[in-house]
matplotlib code that plots the C-alpha trace (Angstrom):
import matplotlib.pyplot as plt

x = [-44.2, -42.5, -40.4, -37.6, -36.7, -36.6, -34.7, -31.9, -31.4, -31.3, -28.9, -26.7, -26.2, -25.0, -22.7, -21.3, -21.0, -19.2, -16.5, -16.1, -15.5, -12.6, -9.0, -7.1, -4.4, -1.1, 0.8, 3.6, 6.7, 5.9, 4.4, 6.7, 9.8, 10.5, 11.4, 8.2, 6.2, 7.9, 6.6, 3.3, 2.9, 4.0, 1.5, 1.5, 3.3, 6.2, 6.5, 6.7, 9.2, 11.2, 10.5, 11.8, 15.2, 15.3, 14.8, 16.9, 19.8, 21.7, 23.9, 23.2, 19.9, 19.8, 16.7, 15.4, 14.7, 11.0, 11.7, 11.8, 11.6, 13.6, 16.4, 17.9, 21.2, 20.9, 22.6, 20.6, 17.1, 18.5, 20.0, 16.3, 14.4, 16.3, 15.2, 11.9, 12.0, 13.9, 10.8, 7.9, 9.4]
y = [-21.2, -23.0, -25.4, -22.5, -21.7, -25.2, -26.2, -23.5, -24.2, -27.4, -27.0, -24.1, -27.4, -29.8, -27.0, -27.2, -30.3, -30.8, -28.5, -29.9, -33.1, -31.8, -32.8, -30.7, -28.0, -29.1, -27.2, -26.1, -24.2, -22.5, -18.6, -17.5, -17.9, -19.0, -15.5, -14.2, -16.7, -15.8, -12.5, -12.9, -15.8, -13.0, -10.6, -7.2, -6.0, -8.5, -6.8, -3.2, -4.3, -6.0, -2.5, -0.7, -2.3, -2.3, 1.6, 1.9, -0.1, -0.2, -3.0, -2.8, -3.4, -6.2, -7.5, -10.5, -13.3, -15.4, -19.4, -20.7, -24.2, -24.2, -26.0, -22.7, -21.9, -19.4, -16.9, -17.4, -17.0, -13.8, -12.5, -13.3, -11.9, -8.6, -8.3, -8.7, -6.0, -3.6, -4.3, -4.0, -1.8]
z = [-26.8, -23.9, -26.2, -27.3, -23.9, -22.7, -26.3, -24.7, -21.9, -22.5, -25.5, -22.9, -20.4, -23.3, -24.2, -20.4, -20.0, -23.2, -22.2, -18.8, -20.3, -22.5, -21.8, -19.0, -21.4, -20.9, -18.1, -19.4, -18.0, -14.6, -15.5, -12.4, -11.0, -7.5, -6.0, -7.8, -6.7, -3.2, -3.5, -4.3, -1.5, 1.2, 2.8, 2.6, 5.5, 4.5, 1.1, 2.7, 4.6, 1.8, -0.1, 2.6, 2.8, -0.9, -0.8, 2.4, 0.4, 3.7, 4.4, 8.0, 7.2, 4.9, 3.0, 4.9, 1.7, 2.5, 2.6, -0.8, -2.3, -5.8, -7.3, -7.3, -5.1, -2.2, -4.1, -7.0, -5.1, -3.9, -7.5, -8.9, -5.1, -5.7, -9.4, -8.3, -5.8, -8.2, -10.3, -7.8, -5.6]

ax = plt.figure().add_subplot(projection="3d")
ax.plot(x, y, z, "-o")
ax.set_aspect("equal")
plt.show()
């Protein structure tokens, strides 16, 4: 009687440790872009206040962009930053 639970659990650890052997997936292209990744790297009061200016849309009160590190162009980062925030916001 105590052979079938042992014969599982020790069948339920060869099953781990056969997938934790297996080769890493390939990583591919990066799932976000920089000014999303931007995004979802800031806290919470950062994105209220990048909402805020969004909604304000007040060119005294410009939307203040979070450091990045891209190949992208300043302007670029911001083009992509403000789609973001047109989506999230």
């Amino acid at each position: 009687m105590k052979r079938a639970p042992v014969a599982v659990a020790a069948l339920t650890l060869a099953t781990l440790l056969a997938g934790c052997t297996g080769e890493e997936p390939a990583t591919g292209e990066p799932t976000r872009s920089p000014a999303q990744a931007a995004w979802y790297e800031s806290g919470e009061r950062e994105r209220r206040e990048y909402c805020a200016a969004y909604d304000a849309n007040d060119p005294q009160r410009p939307i203040s962009l979070p450091a990045h590190q891209s190949d992208q162009t300043d302007e670029e980062f911001a083009d992509d930053f403000y789609e973001v925030l047109k989506d999230r916001c």
